[in-house]
N, C-alpha and C positions, 0 to 999 in steps of 0.2 A: 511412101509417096513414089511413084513409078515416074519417070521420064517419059515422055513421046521418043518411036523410033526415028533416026538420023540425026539425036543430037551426038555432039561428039561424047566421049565414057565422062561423066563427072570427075574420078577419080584422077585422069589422067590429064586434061586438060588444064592448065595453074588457074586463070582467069575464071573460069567456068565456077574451078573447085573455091576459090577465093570468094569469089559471089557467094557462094550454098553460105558455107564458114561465115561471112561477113551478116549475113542474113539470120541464122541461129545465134549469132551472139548479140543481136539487138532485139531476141525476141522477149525479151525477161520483163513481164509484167506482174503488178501482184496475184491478178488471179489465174495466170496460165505463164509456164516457164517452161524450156529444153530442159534439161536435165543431163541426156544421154543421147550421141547420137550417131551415126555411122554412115558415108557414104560412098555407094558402091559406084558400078560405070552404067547403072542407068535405073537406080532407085535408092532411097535415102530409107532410112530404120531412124523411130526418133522414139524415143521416152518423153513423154511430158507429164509433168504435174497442171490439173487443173483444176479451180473449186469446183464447178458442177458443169453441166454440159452446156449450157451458154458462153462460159468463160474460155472452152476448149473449139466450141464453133467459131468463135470469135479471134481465138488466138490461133489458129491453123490459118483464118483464114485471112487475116495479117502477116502470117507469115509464108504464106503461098506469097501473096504479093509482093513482098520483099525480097522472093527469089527468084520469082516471074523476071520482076525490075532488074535487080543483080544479074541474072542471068542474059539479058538482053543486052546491058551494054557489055556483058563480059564478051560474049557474040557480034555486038556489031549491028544487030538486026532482031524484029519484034518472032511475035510467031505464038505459037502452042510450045509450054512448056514440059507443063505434066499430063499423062494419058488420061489421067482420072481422079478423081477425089482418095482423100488418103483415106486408109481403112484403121479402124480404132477398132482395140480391145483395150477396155478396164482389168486391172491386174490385181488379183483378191487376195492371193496368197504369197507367204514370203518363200516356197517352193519356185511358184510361178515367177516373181521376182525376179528372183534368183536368175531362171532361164532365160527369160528376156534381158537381162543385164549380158550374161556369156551371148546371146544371139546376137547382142545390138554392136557390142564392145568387140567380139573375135569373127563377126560373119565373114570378115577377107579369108579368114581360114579353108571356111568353108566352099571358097569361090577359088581359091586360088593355092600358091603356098604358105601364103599364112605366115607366122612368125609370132613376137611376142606382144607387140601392144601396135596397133595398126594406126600407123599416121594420120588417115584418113577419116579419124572417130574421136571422139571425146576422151582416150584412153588416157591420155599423157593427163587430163584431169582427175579421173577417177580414185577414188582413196581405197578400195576393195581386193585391190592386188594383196595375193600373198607375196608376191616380190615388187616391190612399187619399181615402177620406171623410174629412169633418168629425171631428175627434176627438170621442168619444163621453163623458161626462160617468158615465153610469150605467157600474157595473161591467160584465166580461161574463160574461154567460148561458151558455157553453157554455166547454168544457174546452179545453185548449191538445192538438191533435195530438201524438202519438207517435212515430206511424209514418212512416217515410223516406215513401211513399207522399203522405201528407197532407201534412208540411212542406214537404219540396223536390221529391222524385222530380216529381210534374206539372207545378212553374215551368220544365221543360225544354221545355214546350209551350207557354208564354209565360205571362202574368200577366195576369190577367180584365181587359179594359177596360169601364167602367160604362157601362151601355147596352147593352152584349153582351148579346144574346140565344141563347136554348141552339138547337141545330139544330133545325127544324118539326119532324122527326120522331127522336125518339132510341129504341134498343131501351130493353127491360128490363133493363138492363145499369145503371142506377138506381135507387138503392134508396129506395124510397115508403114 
């Protein structure tokens, strides 16, 4: 999900960043959950599990609004949140998995310097780490996986080591 330009970076803003965060952990319903999720300084990467495609139009589009809302009093003022509609790819293989997990989980890497489990993402929940992070104090933000896919299917292609950065160039085979 993209931002419209002149908001301020998500990432860097607390109020802003605390709205998205506050918003992805109310999103947990039975038929559409977060999972996994990352946010940049002016678009969000999210993993979701959803039953079919009703349950995912329906759960996007609740949870746009809860960051529309979030976002607004974090600002002060109404407005245009996001540029456009979020773009969706279905993830078939536990290869594919896999990459979208290092996209969604290290993309600060990619943006910036990077480091080992980026503050800014679901990482400090994540159980896939070959070195697990620092245990985390705060509850988590995002729902526990469902799907064979998201639990184990992708640990057949190893377990994310921190600092891992996602490949320079990945298709749209990630869902933004």
């Amino acid at each position: 999900m993209r931002a419209r330009e002149g908001l301020p970076s998500l990432r860097s803003d607390r109020l802003l960043l605390e709205a998205m965060r506050s918003s992805i952990a109310g999103s947990e319903k039975d038929a559409f959950r977060v999972v996994h999720f990352s946010i940049q300084s002016n678009h969000l990467h999210l993993i979701v599990e959803a039953d079919d495609q009703r349950a995912l139009s329906r759960g996007m589009q609740g949870l746009s609004i809860r960051m529309v809302r979030a976002a607004h009093r974090a600002l002060g003022h109404g407005g245009t949140v996001f540029a456009d509609r979020y773009h969706a790819h279905q993830l078939k293989t536990p290869r594919e998995t896999r990459a979208a997990l290092l996209y969604v989980l290290q993309n600060w890497a990619k943006h910036g310097p990077g480091g080992e489990y980026d503050p800014r993402s679901s990482a400090l929940w994540f159980d896939g780490w070959a070195r697990p992070p620092p245990a985390s104090a705060a509850a988590p933000m995002v729902a526990r996986g469902r799907t064979w896919l998201v639990r184990i299917g992708w640990k057949h292609h190893g377990l994310l080591r921190p600092g891992e950065r996602p490949a320079p160039r990945l298709s749209r085979a990630v869902p933004a």
